[in-house]
Backbone as numpy.savetxt, mean C-alpha at the origin, in Angstrom:
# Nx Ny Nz CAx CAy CAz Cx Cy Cz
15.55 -17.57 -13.39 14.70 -16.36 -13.39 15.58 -15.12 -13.39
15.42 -13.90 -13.77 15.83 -12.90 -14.09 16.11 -12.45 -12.75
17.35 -11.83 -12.91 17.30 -11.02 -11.46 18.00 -11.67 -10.39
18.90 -10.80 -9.11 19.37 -11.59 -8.48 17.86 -11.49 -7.26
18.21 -12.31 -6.17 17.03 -12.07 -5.02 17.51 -11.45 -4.33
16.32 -10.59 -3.69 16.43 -9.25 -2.71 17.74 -9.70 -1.47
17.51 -10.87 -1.30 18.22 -11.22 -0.15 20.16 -11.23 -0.59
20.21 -11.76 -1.63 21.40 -11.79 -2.48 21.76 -10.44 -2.62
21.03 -9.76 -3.25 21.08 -8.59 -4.18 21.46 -7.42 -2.71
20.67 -7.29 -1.90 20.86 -6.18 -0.49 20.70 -6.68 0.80
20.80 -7.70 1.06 21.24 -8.71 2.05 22.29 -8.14 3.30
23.30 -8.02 2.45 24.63 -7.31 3.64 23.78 -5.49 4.24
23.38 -5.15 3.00 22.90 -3.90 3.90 21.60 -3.98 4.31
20.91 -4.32 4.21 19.54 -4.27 4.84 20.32 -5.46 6.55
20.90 -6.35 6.27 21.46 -6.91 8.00 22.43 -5.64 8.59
22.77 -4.72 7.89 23.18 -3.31 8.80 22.23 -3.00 9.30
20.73 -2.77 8.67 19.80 -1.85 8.61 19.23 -1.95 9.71
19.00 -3.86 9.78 18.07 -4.21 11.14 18.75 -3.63 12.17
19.84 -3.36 12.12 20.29 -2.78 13.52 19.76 -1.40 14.07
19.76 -0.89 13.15 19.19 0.99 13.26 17.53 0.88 13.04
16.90 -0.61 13.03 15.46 -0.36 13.29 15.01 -0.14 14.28
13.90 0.72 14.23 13.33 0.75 15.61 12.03 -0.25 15.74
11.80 -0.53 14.74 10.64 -1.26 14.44 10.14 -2.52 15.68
8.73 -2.95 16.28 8.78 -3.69 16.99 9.50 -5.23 16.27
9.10 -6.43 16.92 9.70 -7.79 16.13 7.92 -8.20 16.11
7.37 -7.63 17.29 6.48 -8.23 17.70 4.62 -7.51 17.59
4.08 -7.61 17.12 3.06 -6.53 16.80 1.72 -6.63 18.27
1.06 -5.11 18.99 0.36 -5.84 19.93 -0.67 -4.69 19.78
-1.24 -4.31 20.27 -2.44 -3.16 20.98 -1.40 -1.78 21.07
-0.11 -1.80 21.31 0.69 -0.54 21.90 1.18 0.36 21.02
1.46 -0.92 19.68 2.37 -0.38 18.83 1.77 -0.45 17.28
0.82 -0.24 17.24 0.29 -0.51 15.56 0.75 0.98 14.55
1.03 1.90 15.68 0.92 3.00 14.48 2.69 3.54 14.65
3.26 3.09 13.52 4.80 3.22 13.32 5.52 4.28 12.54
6.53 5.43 13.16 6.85 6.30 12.17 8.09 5.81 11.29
7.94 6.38 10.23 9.14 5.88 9.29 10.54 6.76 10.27
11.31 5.42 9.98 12.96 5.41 10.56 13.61 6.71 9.25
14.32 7.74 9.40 14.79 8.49 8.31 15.72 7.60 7.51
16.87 7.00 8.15 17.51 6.26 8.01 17.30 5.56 7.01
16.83 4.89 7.20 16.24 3.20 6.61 15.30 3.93 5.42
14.54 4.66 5.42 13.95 5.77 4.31 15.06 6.10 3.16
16.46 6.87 3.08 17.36 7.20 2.99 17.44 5.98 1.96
18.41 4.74 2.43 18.58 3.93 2.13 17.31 3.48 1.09
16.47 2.91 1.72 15.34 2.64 0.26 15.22 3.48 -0.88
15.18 5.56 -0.84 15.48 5.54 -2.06 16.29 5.19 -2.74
17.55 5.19 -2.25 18.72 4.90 -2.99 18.19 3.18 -3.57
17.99 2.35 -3.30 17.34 1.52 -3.71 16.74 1.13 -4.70
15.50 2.18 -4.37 14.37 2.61 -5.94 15.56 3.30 -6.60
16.22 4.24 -6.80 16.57 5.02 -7.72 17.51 4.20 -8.49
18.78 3.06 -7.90 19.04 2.58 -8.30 18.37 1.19 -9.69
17.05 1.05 -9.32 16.53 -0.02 -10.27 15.74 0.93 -10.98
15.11 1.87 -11.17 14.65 2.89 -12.09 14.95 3.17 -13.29
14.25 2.46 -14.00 15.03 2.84 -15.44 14.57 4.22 -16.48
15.31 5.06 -17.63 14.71 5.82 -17.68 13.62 5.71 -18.40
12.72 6.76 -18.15 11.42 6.93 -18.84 10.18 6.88 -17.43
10.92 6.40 -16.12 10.53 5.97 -15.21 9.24 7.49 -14.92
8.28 7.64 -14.62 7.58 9.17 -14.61 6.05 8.42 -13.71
5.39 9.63 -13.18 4.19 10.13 -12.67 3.32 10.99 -13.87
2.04 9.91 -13.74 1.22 10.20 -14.84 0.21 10.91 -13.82
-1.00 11.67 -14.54 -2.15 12.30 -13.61 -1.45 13.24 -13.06
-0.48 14.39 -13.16 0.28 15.10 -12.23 -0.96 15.77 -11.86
-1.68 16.33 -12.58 -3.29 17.08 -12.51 -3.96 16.33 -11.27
-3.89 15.07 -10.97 -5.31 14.62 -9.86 -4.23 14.96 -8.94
-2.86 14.46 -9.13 -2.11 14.51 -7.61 -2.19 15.96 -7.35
-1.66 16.86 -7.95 -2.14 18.36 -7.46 -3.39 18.29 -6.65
-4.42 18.38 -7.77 -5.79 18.27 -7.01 -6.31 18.16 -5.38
-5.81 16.68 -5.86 -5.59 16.26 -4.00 -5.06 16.76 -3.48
-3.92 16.91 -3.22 -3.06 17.45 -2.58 -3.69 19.35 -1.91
-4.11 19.97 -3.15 -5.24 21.07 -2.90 -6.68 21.00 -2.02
-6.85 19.89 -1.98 -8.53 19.72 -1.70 -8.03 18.95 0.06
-7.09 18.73 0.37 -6.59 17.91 1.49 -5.61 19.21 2.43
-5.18 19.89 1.80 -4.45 20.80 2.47 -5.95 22.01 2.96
-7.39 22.11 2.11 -8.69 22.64 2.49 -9.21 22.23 3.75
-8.61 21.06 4.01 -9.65 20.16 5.31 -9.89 18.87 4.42
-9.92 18.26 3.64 -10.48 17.28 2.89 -9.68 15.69 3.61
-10.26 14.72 3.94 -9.60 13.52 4.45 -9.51 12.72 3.35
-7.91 12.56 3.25 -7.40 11.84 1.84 -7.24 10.78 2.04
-7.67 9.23 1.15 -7.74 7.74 0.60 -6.99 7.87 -0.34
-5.98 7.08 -0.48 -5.06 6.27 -1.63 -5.40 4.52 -1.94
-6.15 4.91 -3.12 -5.80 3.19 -2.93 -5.43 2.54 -4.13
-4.11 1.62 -3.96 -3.35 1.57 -5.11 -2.83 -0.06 -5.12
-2.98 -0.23 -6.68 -2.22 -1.75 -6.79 -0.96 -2.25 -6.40
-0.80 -3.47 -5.93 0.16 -4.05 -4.97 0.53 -5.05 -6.00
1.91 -4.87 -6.68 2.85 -6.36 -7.31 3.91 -6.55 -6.27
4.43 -5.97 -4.97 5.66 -6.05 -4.56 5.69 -5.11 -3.54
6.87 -5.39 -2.71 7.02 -4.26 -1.61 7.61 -3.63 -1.57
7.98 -3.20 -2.98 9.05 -1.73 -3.61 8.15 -0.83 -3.51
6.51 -1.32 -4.18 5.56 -0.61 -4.65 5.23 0.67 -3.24
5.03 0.97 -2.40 5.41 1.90 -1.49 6.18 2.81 -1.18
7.78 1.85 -1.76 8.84 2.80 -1.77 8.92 3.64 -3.04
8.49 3.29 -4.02 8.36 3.57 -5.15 7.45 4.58 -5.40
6.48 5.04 -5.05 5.09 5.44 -5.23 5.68 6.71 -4.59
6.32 6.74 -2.87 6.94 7.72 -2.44 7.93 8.40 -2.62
9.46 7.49 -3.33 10.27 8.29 -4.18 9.45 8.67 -5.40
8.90 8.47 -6.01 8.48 9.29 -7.53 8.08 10.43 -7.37
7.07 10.16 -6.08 6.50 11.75 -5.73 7.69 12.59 -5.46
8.28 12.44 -4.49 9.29 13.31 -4.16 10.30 13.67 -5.08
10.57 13.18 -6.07 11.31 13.71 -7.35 10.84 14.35 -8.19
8.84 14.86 -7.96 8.44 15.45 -9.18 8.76 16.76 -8.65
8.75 17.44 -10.06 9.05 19.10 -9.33 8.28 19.82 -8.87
6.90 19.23 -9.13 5.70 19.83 -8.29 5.61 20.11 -6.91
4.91 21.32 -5.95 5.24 20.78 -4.42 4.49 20.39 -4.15
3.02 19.59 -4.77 2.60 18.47 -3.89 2.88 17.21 -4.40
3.72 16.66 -4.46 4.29 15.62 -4.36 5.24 15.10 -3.48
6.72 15.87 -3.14 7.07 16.11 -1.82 6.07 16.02 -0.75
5.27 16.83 -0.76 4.16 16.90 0.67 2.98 15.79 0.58
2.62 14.93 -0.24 1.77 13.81 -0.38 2.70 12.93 0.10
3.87 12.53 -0.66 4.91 11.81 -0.08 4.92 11.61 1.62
5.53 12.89 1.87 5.69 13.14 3.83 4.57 12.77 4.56
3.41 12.83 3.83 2.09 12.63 4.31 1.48 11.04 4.67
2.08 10.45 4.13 1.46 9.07 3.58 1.68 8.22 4.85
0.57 7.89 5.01 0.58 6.38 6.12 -0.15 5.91 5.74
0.84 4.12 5.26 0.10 3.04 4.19 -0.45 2.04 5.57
-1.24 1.32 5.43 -1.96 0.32 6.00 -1.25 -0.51 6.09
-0.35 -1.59 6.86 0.53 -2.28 6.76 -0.13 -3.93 7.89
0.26 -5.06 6.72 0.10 -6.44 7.35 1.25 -6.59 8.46
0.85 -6.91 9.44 1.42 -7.70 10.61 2.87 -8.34 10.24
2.60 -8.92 9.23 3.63 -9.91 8.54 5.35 -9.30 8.30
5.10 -8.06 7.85 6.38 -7.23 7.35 6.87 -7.07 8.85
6.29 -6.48 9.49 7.25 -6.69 11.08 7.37 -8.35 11.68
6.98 -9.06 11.59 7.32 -10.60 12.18 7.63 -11.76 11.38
7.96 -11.28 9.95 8.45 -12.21 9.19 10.23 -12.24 9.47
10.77 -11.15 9.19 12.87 -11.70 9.64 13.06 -10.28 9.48
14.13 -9.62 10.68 14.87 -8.84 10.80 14.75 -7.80 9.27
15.35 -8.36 8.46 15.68 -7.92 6.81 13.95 -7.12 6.52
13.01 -8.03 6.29 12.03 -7.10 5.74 11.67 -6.10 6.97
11.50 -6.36 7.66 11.33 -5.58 8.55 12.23 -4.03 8.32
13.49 -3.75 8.77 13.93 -3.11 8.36 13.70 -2.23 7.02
13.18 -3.09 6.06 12.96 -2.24 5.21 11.34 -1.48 4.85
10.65 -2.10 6.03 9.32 -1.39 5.82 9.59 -0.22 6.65
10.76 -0.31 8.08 10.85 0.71 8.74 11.00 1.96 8.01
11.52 2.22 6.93 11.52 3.27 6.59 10.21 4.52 5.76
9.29 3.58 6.77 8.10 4.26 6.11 6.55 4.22 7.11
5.95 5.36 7.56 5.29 5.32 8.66 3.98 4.42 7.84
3.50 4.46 8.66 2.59 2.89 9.07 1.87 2.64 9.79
0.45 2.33 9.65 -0.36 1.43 10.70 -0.34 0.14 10.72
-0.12 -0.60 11.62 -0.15 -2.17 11.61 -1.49 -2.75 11.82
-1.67 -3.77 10.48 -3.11 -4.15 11.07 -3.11 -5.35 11.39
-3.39 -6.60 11.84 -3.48 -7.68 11.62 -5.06 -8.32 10.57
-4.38 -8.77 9.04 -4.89 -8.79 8.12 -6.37 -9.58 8.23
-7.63 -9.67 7.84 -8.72 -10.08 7.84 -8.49 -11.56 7.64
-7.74 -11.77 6.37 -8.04 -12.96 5.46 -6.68 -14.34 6.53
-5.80 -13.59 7.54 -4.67 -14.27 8.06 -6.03 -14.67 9.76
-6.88 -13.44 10.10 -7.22 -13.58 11.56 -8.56 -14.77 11.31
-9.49 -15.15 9.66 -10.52 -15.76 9.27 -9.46 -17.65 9.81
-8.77 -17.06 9.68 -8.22 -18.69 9.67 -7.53 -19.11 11.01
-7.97 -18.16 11.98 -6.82 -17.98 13.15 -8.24 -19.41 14.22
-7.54 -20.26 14.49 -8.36 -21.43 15.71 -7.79 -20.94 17.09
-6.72 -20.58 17.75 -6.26 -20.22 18.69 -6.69 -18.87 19.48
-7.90 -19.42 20.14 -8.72 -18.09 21.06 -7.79 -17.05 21.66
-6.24 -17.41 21.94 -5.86 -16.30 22.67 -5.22 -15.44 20.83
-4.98 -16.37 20.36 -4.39 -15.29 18.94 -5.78 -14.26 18.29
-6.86 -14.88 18.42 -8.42 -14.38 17.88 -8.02 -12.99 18.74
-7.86 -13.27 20.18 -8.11 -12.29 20.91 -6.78 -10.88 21.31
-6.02 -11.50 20.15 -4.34 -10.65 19.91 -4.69 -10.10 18.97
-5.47 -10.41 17.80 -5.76 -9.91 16.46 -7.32 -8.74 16.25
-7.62 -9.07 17.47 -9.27 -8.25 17.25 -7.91 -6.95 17.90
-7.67 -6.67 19.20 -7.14 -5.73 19.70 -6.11 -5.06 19.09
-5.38 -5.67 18.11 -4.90 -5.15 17.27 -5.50 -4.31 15.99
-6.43 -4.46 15.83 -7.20 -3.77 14.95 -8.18 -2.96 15.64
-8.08 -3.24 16.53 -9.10 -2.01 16.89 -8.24 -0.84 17.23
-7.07 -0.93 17.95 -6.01 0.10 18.06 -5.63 0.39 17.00
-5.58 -0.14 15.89 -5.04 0.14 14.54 -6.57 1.61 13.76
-7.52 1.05 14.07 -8.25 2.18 13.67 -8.62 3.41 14.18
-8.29 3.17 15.56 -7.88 4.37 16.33 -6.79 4.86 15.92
-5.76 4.00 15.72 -4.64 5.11 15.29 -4.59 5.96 13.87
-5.51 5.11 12.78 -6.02 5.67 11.36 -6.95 6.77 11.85
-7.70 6.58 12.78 -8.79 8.12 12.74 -8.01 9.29 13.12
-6.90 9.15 14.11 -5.91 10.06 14.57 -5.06 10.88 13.34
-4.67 9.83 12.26 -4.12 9.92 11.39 -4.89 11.08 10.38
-5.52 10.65 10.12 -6.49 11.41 9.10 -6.83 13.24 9.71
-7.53 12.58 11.57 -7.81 14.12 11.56 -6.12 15.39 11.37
-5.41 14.54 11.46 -4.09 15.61 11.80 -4.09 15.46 10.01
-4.43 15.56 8.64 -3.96 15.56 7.58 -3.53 14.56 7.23
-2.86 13.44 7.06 -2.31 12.05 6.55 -3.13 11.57 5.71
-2.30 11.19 4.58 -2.89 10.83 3.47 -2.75 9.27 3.68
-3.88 7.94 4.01 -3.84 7.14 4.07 -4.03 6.23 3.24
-2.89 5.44 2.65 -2.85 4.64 1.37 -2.64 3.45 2.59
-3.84 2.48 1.21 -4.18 0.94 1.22 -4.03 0.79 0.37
-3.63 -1.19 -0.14 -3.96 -1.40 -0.97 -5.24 -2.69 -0.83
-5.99 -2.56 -2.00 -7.53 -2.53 -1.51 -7.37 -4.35 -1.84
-6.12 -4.34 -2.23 -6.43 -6.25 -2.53 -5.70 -6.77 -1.29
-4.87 -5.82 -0.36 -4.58 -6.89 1.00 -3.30 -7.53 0.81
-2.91 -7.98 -0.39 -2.02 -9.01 -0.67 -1.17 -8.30 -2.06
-0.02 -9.28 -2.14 0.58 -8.75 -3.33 -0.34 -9.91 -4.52
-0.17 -9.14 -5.97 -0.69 -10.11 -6.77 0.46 -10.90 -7.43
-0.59 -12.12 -7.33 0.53 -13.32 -7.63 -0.10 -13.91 -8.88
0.51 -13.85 -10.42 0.52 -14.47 -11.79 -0.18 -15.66 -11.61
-1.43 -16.21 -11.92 -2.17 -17.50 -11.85 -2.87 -17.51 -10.84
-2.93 -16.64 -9.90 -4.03 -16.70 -8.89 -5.08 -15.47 -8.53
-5.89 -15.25 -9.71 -7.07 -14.47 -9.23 -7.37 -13.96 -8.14
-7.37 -15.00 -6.94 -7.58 -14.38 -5.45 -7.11 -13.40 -5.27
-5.85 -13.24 -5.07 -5.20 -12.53 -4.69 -5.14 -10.66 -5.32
-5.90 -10.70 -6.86 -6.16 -9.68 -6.91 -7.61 -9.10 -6.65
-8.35 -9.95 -5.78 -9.54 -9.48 -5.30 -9.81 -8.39 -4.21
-10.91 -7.84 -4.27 -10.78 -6.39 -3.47 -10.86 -7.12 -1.91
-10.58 -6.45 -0.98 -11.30 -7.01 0.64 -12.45 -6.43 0.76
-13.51 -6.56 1.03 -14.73 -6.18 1.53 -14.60 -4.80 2.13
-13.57 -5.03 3.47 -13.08 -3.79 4.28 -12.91 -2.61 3.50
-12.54 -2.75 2.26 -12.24 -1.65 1.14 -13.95 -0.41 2.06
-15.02 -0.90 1.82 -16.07 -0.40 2.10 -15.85 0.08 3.19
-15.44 0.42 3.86 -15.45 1.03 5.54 -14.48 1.81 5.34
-13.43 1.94 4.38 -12.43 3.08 4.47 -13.60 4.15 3.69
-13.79 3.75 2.67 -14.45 4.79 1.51 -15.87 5.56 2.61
-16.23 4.91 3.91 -16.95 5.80 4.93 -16.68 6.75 5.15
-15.36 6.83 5.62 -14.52 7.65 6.52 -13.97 8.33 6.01
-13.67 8.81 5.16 -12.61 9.26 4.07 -13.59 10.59 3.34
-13.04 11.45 3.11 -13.90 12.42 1.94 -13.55 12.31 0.27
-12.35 11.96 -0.07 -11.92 12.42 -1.23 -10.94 11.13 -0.86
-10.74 10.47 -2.58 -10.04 9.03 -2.90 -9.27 9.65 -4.58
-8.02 8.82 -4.08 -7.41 8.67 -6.51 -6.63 7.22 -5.91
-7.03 6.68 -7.01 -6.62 5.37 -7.50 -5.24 5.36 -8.03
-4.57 4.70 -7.55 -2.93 4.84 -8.10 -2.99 3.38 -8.80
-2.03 2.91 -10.16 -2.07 2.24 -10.82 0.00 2.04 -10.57
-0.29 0.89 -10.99 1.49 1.01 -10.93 2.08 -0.36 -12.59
2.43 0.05 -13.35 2.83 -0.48 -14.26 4.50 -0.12 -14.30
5.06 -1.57 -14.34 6.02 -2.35 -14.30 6.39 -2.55 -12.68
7.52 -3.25 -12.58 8.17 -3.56 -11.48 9.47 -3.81 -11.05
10.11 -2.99 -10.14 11.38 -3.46 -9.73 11.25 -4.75 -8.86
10.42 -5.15 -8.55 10.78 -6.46 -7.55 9.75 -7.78 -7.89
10.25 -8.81 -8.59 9.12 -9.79 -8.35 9.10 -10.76 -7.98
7.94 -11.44 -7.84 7.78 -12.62 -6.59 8.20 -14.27 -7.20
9.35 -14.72 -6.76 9.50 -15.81 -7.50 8.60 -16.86 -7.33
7.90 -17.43 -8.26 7.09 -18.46 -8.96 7.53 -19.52 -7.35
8.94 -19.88 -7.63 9.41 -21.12 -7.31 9.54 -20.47 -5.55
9.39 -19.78 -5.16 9.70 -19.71 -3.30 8.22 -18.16 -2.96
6.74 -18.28 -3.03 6.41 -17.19 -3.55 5.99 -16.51 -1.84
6.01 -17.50 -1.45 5.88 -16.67 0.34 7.03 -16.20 0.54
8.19 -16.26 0.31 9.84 -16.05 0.96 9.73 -14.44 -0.10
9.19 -13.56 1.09 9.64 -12.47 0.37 11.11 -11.98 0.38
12.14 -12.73 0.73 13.68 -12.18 0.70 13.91 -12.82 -0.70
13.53 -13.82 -1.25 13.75 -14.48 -2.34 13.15 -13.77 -3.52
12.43 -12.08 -3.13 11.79 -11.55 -4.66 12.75 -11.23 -5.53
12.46 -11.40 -6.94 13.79 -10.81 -7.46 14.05 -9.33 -8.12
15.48 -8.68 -7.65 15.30 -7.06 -7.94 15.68 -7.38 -9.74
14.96 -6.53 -10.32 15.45 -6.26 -11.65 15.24 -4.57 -11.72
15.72 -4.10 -13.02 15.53 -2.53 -13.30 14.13 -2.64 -14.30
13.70 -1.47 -14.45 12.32 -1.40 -14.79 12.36 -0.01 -15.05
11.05 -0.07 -16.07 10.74 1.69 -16.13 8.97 1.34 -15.44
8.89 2.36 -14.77 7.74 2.27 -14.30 6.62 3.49 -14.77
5.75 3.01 -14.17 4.87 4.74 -14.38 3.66 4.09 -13.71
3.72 5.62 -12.78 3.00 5.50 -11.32 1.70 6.65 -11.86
0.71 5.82 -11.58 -0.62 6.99 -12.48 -1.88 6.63 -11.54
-2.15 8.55 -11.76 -3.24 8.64 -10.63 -4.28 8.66 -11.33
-5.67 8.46 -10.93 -7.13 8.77 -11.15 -7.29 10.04 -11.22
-8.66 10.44 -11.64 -8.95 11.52 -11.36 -9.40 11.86 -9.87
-9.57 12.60 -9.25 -10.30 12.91 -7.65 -11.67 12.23 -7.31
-11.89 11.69 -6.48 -13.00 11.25 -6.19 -13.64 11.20 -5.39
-15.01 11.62 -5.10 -15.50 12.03 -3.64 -16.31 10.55 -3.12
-15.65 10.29 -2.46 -15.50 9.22 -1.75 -16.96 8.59 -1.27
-18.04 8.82 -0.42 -19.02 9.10 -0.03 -20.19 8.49 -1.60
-20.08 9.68 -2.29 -21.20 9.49 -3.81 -21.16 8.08 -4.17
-19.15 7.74 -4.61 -18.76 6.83 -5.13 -19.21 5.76 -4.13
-19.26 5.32 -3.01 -20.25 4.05 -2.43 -21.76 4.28 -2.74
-21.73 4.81 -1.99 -23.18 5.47 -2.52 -24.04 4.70 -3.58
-23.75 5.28 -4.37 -24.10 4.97 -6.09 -23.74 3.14 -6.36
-22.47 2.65 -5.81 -22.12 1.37 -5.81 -23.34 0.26 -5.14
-23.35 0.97 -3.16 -24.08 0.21 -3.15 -25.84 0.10 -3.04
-26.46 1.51 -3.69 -27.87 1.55 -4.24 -27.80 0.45 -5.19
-26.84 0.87 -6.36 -27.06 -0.36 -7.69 -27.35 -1.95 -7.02
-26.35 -2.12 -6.13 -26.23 -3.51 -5.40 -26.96 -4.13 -5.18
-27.78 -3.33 -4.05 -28.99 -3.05 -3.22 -30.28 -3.65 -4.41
-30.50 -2.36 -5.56 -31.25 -3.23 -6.84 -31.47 -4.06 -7.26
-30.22 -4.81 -7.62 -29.81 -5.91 -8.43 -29.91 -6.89 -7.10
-30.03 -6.80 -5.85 -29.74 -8.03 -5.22 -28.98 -8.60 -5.14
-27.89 -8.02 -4.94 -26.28 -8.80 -4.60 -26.69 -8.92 -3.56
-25.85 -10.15 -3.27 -25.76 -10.52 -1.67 -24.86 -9.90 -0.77
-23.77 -9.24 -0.92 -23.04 -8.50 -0.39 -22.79 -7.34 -1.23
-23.42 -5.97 -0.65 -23.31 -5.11 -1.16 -21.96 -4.22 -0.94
-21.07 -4.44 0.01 -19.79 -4.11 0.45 -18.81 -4.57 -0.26
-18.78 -6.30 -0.59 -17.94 -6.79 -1.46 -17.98 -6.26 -2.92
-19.53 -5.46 -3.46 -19.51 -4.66 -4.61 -18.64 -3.36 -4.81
-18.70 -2.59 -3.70 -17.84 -1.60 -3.70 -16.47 -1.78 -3.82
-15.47 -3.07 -3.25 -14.26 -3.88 -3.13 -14.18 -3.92 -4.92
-14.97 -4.73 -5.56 -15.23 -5.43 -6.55 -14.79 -3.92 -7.88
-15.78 -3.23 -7.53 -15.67 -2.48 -8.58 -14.33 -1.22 -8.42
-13.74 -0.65 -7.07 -12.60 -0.45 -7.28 -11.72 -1.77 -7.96
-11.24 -2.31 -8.06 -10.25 -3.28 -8.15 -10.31 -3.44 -9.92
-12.22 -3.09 -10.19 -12.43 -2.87 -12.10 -11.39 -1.68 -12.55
-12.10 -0.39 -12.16 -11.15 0.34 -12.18 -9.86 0.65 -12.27
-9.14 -0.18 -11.01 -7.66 0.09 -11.13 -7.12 -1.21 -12.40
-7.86 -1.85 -12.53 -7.68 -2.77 -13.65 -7.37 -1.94 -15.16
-8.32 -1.46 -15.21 -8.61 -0.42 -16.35 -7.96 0.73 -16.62
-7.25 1.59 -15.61 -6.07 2.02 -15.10 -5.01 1.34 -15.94
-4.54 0.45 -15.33 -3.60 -0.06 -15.25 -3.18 -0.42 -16.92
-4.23 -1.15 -17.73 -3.78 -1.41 -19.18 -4.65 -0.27 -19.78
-4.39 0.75 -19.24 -4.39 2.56 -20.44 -3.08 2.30 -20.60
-2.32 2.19 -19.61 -0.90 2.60 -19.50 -0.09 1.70 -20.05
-0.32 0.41 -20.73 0.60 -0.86 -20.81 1.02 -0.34 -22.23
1.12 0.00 -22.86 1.80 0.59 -24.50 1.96 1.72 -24.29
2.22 2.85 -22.94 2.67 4.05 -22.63 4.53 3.77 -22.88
C-alpha cells in the first residue's frame, strides 16, 4: 500500500510529543472538555503542511466569511463535516489559518470538535496528537449501545452528560462547534460507517446557524489490512480542498426535515434529519471531485 504508516512515518516524534501531553489517559465526568496543547498544535501543522500538495485551497471562502460574520453578531455556530481520517481536523484548521482572510484564523481559534473517547485511551501516540486541538470528549453512542458492564453503562452516561454541559458552555462563550455527523471515520466497503448518528438531530436544536464542510482528498488513510490500528494509517501527500456550504439556519433546516418525515411516516423522524445531512455532504463532496 502506498505510503509509509503514521507510526513509521512520525513515530519518534509524536513518542516526544506524549511527553508534553497534557491530555488525560483516562476519560471521566471531570475531564471531557480539553484545551488544545500549543505545542503539539505547532507540531501538527508542520505535519499537514508537510503532506499538502500544491493546489491544496478552501473553497466557499464566501459561507466561511459569512459565518464567521453572523457568529461574531451573537449567532451559535455548527460545523458539520466529513470524516476520512484524523488529519481531517488538523487539516480543516491549518487551511483556515493560512487563508488570508481574517475569518479563518478566528474560526480556526474557535473550533471545539466533538471528540470519541477512543483518541485519548487508545496509546500515548494518538493521543498526543489529538492534544493539539481543544475538544469535548464524548463517550460515543454506537461504542456505549454495546456496553453489558453496568458500572461502564454508568461511566459512559456521566460522561456525556458532562460533555454537554461542557458544549453548552462552549457555544454560549462563541465556539464554533464542529462534529462529524457520521461518528466514525469512513471506511471503503462499508456503508455503515458513512451513516449519519441520529444525535446529529439534537445538535441542529441548539445551534442557530450550520455550513457543511466537505473534504476531498486525503493525507492519511486507513489501511484495508489493520483498519482499527489507527497508528498503522498511511501518510501520503495529497492536494486537498476543504469546501464550505452555504449558511444555514439551523432550526428551519430540521424543521422542514422533520414535518416531511412526520408526513410520509418515517419511523424515526431524527434519523431523517442524520440521513439527509450526510445526502448533502455527499453531494458536496463529488461537485468537487474533477475540481
Amino acid at each position: 500500500m502506498e505510503g509509509l504508516s503514521l507510526k513509521k512515518r512520525y513515530g519518534a516524534l509524536f513518542a516526544e510529543l506524549a511527553g508534553a501531553s497534557r491530555a488525560p489517559d483516562i476519560i471521566d465526568e471531570t475531564n471531557v472538555y480539553q484545551e488544545a496543547n500549543p505545542l503539539i498544535r505547532k507540531v501538527m501543522d508542520k505535519i499537514v503542511a508537510e503532506n499538502l500538495l500544491p493546489g491544496s485551497r478552501l473553497e466557499g471562502r464566501e459561507h466561511f466569511a459569512e459565518f464567521f460574520s453572523k457568529i461574531k453578531s451573537g449567532s451559535r455556530g455548527l460545523i458539520l463535516s466529513e470524516h476520512f481520517s484524523n488529519l481531517d481536523l488538523p487539516i480543516i484548521c491549518y487551511m483556515l489559518e493560512q487563508d488570508p482572510g481574517d475569518f479563518g484564523p478566528e474560526i480556526s481559534r474557535r473550533i471545539v470538535s466533538i471528540s470519541g473517547k477512543k483518541l485519548n485511551e487508545t496509546s500515548p501516540l494518538v493521543k498526543a496528537c489529538a492534544d493539539g486541538f481543544t475538544r469535548v470528549v464524548i463517550y460515543p453512542s454506537r461504542s456505549l449501545a454495546s456496553v453489558t458492564d453496568p458500572q461502564e453503562q454508568i461511566r459512559g452516561k456521566k460522561i456525556n452528560m458532562a460533555a454537554m454541559r461542557a458544549l453548552n458552555t462552549a457555544k454560549r462563550n462563541g465556539k464554533v462547534v464542529l462534529v462529524f455527523p457520521s461518528g466514525t471515520r469512513y471506511r471503503p466497503g462499508k456503508p455503515e460507517t458513512k451513516r449519519g448518528l441520529r444525535e446529529i438531530d439534537s445538535y441542529l436544536r441548539i445551534f442557530d446557524i450550520m455550513i457543511l464542510i466537505s473534504i476531498n482528498g486525503s493525507c492519511l488513510r486507513i489501511d484495508p489490512e489493520d483498519p482499527e490500528n489507527m497508528l498503522a494509517d498511511r501518510v501520503v501527500e495529497d492536494r486537498l480542498i476543504v469546501a464550505s456550504s452555504p449558511v444555514m439556519e439551523c432550526k428551519p433546516f430540521r424543521k422542514s426535515i422533520i414535518d416531511s418525515a412526520a408526513a410520509q411516516g418515517a419511523p424515526d423522524p431524527k434519523q431523517a434529519t442524520a440521513d439527509r445531512i450526510m445526502e448533502l455532504l455527499e453531494a458536496q463532496h463529488k461537485g468537487y471531485e474533477n475540481c
